[in-house]
FIDONU-453173 format. One line per field, with one value per residue: z, y, x of N, C-alpha, C, O, CB in turn; residue in three letters; residue number from 1. Coordinates in steps of 0.2 Angstrom, whole numbers, plus 2048, in hexadecimal, padded with zeros to 3 digits. Last residue first. Glycine has a CB too. Layout:
N
nw <- (Z,...);
nv <- (Y,...);
nu <- (X,...);
caw <- (Z,...);
cav <- (Y,...);
cau <- (X,...);
cw <- (Z,...);
cv <- (Y,...);
cu <- (X,...);
ow <- (Z,...);
ov <- (Y,...);
ou <- (X,...);
cbw <- (Z,...);
cbv <- (Y,...);
cbu <- (X,...);
type <- (ala,...);
seq <- (NUM,...);
***
This chain:
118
nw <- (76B,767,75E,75B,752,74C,745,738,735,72D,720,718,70C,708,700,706,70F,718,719,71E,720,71A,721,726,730,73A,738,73E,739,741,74C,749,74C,75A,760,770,777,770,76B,76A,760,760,75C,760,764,770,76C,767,768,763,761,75C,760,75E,761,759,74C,744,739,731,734,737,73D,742,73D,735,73C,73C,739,735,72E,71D,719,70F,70B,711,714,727,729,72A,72C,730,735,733,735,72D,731,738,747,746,73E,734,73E,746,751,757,75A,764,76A,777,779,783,781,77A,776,77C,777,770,769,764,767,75B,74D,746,738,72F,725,71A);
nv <- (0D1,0D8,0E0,0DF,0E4,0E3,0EE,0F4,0F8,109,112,11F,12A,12D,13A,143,147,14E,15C,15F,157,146,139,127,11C,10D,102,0F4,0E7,0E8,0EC,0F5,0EE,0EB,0FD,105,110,116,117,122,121,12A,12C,132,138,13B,14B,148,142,142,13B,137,130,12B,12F,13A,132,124,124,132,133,143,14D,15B,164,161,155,144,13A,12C,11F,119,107,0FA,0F0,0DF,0D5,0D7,0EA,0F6,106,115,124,12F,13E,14C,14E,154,14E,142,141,134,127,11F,11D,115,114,10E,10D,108,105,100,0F9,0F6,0E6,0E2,0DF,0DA,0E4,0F1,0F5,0FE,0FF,107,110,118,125,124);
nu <- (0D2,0E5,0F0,100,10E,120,12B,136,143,142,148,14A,142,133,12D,11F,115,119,125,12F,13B,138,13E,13E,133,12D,120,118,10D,0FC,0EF,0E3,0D6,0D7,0DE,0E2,0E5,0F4,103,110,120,12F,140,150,15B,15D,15A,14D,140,130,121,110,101,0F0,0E4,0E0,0E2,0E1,0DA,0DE,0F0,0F7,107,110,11E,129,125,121,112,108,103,101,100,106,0F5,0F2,0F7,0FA,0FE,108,10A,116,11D,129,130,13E,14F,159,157,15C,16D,175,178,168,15A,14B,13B,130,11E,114,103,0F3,0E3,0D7,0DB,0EC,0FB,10A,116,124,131,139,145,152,15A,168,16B,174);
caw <- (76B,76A,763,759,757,74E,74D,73B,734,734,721,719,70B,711,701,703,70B,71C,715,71E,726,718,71B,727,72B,737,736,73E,73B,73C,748,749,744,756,75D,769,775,775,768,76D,760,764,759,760,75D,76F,76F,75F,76E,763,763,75B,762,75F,765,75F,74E,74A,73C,734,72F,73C,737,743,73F,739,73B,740,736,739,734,720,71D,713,709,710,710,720,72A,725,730,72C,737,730,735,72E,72C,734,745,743,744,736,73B,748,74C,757,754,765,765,775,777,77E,783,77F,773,77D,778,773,76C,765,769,75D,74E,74A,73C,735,72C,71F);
cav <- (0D3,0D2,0E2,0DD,0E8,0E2,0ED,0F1,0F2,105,10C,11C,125,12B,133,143,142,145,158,164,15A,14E,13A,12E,11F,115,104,0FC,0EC,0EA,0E6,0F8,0EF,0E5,0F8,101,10D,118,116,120,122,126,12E,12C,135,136,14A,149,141,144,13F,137,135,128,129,139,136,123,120,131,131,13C,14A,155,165,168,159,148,13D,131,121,11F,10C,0FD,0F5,0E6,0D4,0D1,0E3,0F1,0FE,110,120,12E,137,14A,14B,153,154,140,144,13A,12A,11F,11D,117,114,113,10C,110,105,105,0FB,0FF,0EB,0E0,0E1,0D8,0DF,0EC,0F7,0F8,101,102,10F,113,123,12A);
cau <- (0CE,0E0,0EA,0FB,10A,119,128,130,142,143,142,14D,148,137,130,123,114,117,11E,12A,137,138,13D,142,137,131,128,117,113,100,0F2,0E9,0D9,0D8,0D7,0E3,0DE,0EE,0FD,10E,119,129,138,14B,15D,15E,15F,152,145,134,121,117,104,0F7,0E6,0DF,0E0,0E5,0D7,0DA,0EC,0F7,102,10D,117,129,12B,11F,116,108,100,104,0FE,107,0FA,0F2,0F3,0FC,0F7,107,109,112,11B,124,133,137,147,158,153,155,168,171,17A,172,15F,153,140,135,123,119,10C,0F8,0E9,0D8,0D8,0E5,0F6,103,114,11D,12B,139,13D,14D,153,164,168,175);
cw <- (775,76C,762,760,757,754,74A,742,736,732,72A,71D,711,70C,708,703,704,714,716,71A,725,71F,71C,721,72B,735,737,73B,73A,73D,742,74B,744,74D,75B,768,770,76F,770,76A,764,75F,75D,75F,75B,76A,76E,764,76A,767,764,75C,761,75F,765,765,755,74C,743,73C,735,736,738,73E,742,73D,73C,73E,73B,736,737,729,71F,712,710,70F,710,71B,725,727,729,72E,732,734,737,732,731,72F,73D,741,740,73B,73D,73F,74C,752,756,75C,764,770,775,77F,77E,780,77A,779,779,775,76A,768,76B,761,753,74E,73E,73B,72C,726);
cv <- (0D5,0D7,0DC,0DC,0E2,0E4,0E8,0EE,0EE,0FC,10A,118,121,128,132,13C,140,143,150,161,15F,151,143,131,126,117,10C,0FD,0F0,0E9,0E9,0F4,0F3,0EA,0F1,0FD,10C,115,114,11F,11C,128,12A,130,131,135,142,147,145,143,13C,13C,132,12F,128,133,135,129,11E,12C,131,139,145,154,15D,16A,15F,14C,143,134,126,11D,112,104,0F7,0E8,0D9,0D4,0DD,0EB,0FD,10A,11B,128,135,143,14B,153,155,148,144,13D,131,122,122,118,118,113,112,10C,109,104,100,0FD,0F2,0E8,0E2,0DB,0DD,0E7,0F3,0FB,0FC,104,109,112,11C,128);
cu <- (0CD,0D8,0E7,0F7,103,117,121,12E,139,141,146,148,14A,13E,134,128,119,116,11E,123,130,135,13A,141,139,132,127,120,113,108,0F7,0EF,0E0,0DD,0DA,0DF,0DD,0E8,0F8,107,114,123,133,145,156,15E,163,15A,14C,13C,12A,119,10C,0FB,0ED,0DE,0DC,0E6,0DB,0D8,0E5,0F2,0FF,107,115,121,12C,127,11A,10D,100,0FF,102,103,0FE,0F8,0F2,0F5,0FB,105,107,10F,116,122,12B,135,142,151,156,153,160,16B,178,173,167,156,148,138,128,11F,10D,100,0EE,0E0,0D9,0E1,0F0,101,10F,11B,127,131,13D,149,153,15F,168,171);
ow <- (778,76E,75C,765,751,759,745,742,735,72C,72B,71E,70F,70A,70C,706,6FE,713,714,719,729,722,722,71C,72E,736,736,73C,735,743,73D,74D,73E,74A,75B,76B,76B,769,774,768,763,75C,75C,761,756,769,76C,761,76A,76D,764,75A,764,75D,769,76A,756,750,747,742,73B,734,73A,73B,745,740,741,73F,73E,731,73A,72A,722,70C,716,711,70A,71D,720,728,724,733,731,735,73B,731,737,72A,73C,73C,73B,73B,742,73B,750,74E,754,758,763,772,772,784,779,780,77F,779,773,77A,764,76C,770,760,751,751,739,741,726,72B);
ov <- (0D7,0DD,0DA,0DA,0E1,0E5,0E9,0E9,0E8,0FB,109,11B,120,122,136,137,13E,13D,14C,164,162,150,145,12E,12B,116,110,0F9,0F3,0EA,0EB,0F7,0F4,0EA,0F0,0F9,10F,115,10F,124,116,12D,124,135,12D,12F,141,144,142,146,136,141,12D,133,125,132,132,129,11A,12E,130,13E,140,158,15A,16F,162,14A,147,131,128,119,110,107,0F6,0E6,0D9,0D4,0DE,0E7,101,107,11E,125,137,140,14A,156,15A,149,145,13C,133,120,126,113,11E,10F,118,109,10C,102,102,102,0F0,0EE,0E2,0DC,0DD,0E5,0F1,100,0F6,10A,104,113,11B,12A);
ou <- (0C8,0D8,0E7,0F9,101,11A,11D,131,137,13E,14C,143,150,13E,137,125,117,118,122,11E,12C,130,13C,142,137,138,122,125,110,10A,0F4,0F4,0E3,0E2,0E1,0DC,0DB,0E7,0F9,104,113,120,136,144,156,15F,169,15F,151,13A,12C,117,10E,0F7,0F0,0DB,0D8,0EA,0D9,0D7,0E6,0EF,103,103,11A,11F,12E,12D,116,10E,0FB,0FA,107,102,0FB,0FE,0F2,0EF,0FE,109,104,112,111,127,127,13A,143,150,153,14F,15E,165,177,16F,169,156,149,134,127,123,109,102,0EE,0E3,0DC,0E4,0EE,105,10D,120,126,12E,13E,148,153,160,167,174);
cbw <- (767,772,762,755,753,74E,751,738,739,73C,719,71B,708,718,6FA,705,709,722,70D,71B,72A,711,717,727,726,738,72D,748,739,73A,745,74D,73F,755,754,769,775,778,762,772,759,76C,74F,767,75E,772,775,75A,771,762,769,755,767,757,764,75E,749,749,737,72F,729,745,732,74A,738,732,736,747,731,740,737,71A,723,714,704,714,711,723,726,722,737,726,73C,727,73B,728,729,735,749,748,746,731,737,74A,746,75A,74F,76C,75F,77D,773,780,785,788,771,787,778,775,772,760,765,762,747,74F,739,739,72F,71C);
cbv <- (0CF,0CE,0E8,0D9,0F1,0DC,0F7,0EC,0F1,109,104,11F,127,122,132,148,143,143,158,16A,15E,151,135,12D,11D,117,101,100,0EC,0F0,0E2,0FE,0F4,0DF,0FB,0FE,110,121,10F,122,121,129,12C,127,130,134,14A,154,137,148,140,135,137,121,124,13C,138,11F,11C,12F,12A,13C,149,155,168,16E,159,145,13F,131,11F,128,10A,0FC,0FC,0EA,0D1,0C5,0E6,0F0,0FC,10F,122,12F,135,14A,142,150,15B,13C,14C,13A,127,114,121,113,118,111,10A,115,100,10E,0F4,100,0E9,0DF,0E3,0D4,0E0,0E9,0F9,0F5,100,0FD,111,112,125,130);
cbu <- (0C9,0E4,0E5,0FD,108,116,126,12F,148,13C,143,153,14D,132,136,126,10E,10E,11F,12D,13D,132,137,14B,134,133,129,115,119,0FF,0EB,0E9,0D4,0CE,0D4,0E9,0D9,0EE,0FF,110,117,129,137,14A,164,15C,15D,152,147,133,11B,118,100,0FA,0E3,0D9,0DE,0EB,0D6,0D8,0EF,0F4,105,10B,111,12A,12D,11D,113,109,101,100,0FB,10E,0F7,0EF,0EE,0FC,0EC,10B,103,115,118,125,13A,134,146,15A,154,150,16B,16F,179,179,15A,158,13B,13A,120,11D,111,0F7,0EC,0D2,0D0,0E3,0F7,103,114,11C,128,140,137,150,14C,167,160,173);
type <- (unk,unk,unk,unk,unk,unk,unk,unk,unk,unk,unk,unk,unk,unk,unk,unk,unk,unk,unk,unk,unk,unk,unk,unk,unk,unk,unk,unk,unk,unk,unk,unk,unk,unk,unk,unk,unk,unk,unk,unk,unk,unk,unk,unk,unk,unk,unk,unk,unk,unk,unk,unk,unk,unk,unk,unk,unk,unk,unk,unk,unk,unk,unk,unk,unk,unk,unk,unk,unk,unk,unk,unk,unk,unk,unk,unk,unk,unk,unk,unk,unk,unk,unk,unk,unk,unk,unk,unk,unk,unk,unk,unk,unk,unk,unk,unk,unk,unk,unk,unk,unk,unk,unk,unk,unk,unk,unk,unk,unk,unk,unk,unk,unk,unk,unk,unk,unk,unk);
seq <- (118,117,116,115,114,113,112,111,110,109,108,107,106,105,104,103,102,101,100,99,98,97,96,95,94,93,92,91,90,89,88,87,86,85,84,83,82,81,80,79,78,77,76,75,74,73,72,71,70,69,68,67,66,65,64,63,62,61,60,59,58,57,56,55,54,53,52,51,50,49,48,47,46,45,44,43,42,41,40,39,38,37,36,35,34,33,32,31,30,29,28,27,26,25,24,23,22,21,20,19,18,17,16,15,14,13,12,11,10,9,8,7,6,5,4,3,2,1);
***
């Protein structure tokens, strides 16, 4: 029912900041909930954020990263401010409950890399 691309990423120097977009075709995003994750080589994939009927953000990216909505265009942002080396990861999008972040995402974006320089 959806289609997620996830684009975005780059290079960045540590404080700097990106805005990652996620586009999607089919079902309208206001639909779902739509969830944000990274995954470092060697690590688990990471919850980051969430965003539906409310907003949701895991610790370690509180009060720097910020997801935020377009439903007209069909598109989810997440803008990352004063970015660390440890926030290094692919980042992916996903589609899933407008009323609970920790519920299943069924539908997956393809992944963005992100990677902060000292």
């Amino acid at each position: 029912q959806v289609r997620l691309v996830a684009s975005g990423g780059g290079l960045v120097q540590a404080g700097g900041s990106l805005r990652l977009s996620c586009a999607g075709s089919g079902r309208p995003f206001s639909s779902y909930g739509m969830g944000w994750f990274r995954q470092a080589p060697g690590k688990e994939r990471e919850f980051v954020g969430w965003s539906g009927g409310s907003t949701y953000y895991t610790d370690s990216v509180k009060g720097r990263f910020t997801i935020s909505r377009d439903n007209a265009k069909n598109t989810v942002y997440l803008q990352m401010n004063s970015l660390k080396p440890e926030d290094t990861a692919v980042y992916y999008c996903a589609a899933g409950s407008w009323y609970n972040p920790k519920a299943e995402y069924a539908y997956w974006g393809q992944g963005t890399q992100v990677t902060v320089s000292s």
